[in-house]
C-alpha positions in Angstrom: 33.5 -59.8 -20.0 36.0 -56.9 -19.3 34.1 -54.2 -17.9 35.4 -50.6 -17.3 34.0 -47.5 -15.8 33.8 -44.1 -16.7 33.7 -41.1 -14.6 33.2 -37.5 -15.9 35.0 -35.1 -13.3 34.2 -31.7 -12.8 34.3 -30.4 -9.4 33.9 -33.3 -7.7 37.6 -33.7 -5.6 35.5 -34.0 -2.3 34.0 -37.3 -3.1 35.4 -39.1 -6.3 38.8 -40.6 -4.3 36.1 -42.2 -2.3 34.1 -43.2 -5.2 37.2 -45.0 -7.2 38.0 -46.5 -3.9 34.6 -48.4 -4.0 35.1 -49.7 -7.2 34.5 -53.8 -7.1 37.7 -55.9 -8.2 35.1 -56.9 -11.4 36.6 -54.0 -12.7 39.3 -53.9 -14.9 40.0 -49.9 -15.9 38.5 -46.8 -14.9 38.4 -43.6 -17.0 38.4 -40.8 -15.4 37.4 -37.8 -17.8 38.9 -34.3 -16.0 36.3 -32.1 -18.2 38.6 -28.6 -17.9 37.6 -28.8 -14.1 38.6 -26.0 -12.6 39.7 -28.0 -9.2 41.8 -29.8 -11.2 40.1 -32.6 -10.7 41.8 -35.3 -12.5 45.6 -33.9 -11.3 44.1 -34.3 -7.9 43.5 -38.2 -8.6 47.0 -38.8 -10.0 48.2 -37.0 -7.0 46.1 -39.3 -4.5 44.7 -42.5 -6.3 47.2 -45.5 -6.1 44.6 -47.8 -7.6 46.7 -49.0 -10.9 43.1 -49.2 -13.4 43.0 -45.6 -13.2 43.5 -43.8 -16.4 43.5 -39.9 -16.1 41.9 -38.4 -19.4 42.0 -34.3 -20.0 39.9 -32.1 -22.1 41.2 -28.8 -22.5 38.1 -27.0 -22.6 34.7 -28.4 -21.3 32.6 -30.1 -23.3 29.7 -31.4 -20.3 28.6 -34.6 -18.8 27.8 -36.2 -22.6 31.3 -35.1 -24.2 33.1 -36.9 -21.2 31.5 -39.9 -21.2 32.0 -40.2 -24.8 35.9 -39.4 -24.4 35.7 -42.6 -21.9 33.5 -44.5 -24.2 36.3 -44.5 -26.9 39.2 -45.1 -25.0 37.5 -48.3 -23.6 36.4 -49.8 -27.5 39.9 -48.6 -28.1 40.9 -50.7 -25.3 38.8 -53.5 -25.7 36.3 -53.2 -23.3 33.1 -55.0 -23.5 30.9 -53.1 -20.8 31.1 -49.8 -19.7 29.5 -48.6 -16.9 29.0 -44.9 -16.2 28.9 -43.7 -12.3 29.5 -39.9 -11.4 31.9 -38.3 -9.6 29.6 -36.9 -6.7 29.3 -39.6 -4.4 25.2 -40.0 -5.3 25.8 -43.4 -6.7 26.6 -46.5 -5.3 29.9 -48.2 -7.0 28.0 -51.7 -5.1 25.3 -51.8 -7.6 27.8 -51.9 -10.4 27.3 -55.9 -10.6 23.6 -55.4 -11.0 24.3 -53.1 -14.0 26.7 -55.3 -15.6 24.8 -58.7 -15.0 21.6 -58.3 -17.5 24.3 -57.7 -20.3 26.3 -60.1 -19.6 23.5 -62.8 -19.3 22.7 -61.2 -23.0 19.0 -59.6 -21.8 19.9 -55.9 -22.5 22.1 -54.0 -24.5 21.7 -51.1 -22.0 21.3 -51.0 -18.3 20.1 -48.1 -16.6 19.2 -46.4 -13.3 15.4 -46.4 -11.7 15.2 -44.1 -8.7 11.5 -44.8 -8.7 11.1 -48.4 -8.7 11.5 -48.9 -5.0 8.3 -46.3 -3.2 11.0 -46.0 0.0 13.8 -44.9 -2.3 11.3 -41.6 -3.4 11.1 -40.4 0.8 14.9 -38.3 0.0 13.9 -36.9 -3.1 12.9 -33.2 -2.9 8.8 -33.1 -4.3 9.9 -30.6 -6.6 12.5 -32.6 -8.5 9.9 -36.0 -8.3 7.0 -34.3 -10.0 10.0 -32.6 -12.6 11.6 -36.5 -12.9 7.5 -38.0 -13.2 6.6 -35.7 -16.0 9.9 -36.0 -17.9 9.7 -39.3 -17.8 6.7 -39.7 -20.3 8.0 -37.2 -22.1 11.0 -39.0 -22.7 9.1 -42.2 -23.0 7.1 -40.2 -26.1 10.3 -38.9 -28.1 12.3 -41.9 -27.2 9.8 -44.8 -27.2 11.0 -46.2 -24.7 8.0 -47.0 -22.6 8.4 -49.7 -19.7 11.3 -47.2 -18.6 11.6 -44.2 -15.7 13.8 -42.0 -14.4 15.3 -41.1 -18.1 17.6 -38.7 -16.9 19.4 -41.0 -14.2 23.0 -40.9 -15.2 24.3 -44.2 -13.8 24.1 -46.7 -16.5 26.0 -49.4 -18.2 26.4 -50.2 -22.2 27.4 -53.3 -24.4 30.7 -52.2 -26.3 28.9 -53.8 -29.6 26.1 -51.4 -29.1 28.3 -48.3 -28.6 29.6 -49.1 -31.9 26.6 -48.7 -33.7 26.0 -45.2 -32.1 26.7 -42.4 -33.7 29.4 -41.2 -30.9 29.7 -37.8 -32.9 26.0 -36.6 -32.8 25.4 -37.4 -29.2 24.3 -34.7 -27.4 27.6 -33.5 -24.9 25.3 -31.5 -22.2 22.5 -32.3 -19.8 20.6 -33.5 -22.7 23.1 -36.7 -23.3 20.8 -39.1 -21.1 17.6 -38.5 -23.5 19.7 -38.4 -26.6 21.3 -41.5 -25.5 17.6 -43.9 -25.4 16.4 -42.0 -28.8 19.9 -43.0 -30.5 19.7 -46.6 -28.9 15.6 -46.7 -29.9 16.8 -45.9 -33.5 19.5 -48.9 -33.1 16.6 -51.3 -32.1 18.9 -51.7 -28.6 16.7 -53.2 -25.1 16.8 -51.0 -22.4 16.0 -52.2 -19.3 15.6 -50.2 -15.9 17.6 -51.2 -12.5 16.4 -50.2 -9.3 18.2 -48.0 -7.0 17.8 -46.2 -4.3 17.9 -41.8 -4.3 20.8 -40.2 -2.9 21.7 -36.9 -2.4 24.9 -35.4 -1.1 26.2 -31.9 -0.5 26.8 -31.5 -4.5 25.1 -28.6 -5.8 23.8 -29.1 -9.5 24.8 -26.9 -12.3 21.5 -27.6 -14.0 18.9 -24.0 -14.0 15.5 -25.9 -15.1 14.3 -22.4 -15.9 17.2 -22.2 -18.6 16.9 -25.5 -19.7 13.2 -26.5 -19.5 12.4 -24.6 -23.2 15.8 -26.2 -25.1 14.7 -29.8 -23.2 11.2 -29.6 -24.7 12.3 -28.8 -28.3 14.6 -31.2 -28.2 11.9 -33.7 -27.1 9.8 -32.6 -30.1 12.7 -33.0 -32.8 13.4 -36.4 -31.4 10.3 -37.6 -31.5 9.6 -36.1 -35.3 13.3 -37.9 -36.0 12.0 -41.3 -34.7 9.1 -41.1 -36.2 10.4 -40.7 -39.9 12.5 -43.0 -39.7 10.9 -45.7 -37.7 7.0 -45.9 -39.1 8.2 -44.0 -42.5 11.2 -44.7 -43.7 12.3 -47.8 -42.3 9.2 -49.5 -42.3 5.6 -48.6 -43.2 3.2 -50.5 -41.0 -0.5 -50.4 -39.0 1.3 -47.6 -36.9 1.9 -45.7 -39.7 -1.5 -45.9 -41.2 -2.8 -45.2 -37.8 -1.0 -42.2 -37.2 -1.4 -40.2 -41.0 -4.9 -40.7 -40.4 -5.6 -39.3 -37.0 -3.4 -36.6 -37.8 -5.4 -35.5 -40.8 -9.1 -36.2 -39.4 -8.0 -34.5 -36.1 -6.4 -31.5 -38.4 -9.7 -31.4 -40.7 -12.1 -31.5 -37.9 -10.3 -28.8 -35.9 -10.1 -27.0 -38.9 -14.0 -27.0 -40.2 -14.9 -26.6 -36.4 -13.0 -23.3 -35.9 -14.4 -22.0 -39.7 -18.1 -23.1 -38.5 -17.4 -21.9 -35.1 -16.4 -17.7 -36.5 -18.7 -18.2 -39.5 -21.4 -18.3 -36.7 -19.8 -15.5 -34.3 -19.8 -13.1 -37.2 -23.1 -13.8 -38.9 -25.1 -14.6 -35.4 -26.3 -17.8 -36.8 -26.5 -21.2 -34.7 -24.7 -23.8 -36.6 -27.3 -26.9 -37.1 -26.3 -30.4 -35.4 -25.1 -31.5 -38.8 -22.6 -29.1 -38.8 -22.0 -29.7 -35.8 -21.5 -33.4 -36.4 -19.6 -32.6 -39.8 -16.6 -31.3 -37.2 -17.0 -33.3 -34.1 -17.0 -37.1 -36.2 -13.7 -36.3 -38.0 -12.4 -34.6 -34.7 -13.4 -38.0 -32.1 -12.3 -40.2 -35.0 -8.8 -38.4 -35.2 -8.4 -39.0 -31.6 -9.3 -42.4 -31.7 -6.5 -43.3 -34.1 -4.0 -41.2 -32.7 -4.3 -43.4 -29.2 -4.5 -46.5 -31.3 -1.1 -45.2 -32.9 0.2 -44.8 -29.4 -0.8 -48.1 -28.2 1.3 -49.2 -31.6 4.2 -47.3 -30.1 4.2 -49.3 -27.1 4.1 -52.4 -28.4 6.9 -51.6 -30.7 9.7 -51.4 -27.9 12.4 -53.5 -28.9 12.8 -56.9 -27.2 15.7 -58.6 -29.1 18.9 -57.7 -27.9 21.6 -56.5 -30.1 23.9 -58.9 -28.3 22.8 -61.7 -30.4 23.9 -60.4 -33.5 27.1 -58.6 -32.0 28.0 -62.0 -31.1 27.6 -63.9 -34.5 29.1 -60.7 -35.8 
């Protein structure tokens, strides 16, 4: 397979000569994507880079992480690529490991690789507690809007893609920011695509991120909430109408009508002084436990509803 990488450049000329420079000979092009960097990144790599697979690409104003990559992902299906694999700019990933991304795509196991900073315990000793309790707990997020639950580390950037699958993504609609990773496994869940997680170890240079999670945090969790209602919709309601689907209407309304009669019940009494009986009582709780007991059978659904069949397959006979 011809494989390519991309590499979105903005403010990176300290480390990305040494990062094309690392680049395996399984390699046959590399993209790099100058996103209006304003160190002039990707004049500095025509300037410096004698490696003949490098293809400068420009934007003229920036459009983040998400809208260089996608600039790389079309001039590689333009160029008839079959894998692309995405590494940064920063130094903070391994060009080594590009061989392990590639590999479970080309043996036709996964439509998508991706990077697992968690897998390996020792790997987790460099990375700052703050960012591995903010990684842990975005992680099931993710894994809730973008059902994608054997994975971790959603937001890990190094990754690797079938050029079939990138076809059937909607390349337009792809979020361009920070957001792009997440976006990414809810478009490729929609697709049916395997994921499948490859362990790496965490490494942090002298980059400084650009990323406030104080800004960021409120727009991340919406967007987690419209992805999920997205998948939803279209996976147990519109595409297909199964146990899951049953599972989840009716823990939704139980949970909704037992909230609902236990709150009424609950002021009722406040305002008249009355204890409510334990029928009442009951007449809330059932509904309520009942609710909650489908809703985790719907989860459990979800889980068992990760896809397993790579695209590849498919692609192939296509």
């Amino acid at each position: 397979m011809r494989i390519a990488v991309a590499i979105p450049c903005y403010k990176v000329t300290q480390h990305v000569l040494g990062v094309i420079a690392a680049i395996g000979p399984e390699v046959e092009a590399i993209y790099a994507v100058d996103d209006a960097c304003p160190d002039g990144s990707g004049r500095y790599i025509e300037a410096n880079s004698t490696d003949p697979r490098v293809r400068v690409l420009f934007h003229a104003e920036n459009r983040g992480v998400g809208g260089a990559i996608v600039t790389a992902y079309r001039a590689a299906l333009d160029e008839g690529m079959d894998i692309v694999v995405k590494v940064d700019g920063d130094g903070q990933m391994d060009p080594a490991l590009i061989p392990h991304f590639t590999r479970p795509i080309e043996r036709g196991l996964a439509d998508y690789t991706k990077g697992n900073r968690f897998y390996q315990p020792e790997s987790l000793g460099s990375m700052p507690r703050l960012r591995l309790f903010g990684n842990a707990a975005l992680s099931f997020i993710t894994k809730l809007s973008a059902g994608y639950w054997p994975i971790m580390d959603p937001t890990n950037g190094y990754t690797a893609i079938h050029a079939g699958t990138l076809r059937r993504l909607p390349l337009d609609k792809i979020e361009q920011r920070y957001f792009f990773e997440s976006d990414m496994l809810f478009r490729l869940n929609i697709a049916r695509a395997v994921v499948r997680d490859v362990p790496m170890a965490a490494v942090y240079a002298d980059e400084q991120s650009n990323l406030k999670v104080s800004k960021v945090l409120p727009e991340f969790l919406l967007k987690h909430l419209q992805r999920f209602g997205k998948r939803y919709v279209y996976l147990y309601l519109v595409r297909d109408f199964n146990l899951g689907s049953l599972y989840s209407l009716m823990g939704a309304l139980l949970t909704v009508l037992g909230l609902a009669f236990g709150i009424a019940e609950w002021v009722h009494s406040v305002v008249t002084g009355r204890v409510a009986s334990s029928g009442t009582v009951m007449l809330a709780a059932l509904p309520l436990l009942i609710g909650v007991q489908f809703l985790i059978a719907f989860l459990h659904q979800d889980v068992s509803n990760v896809p397993t069949t790579p695209l590849l397959s498919d692609l192939d006979e296509g």
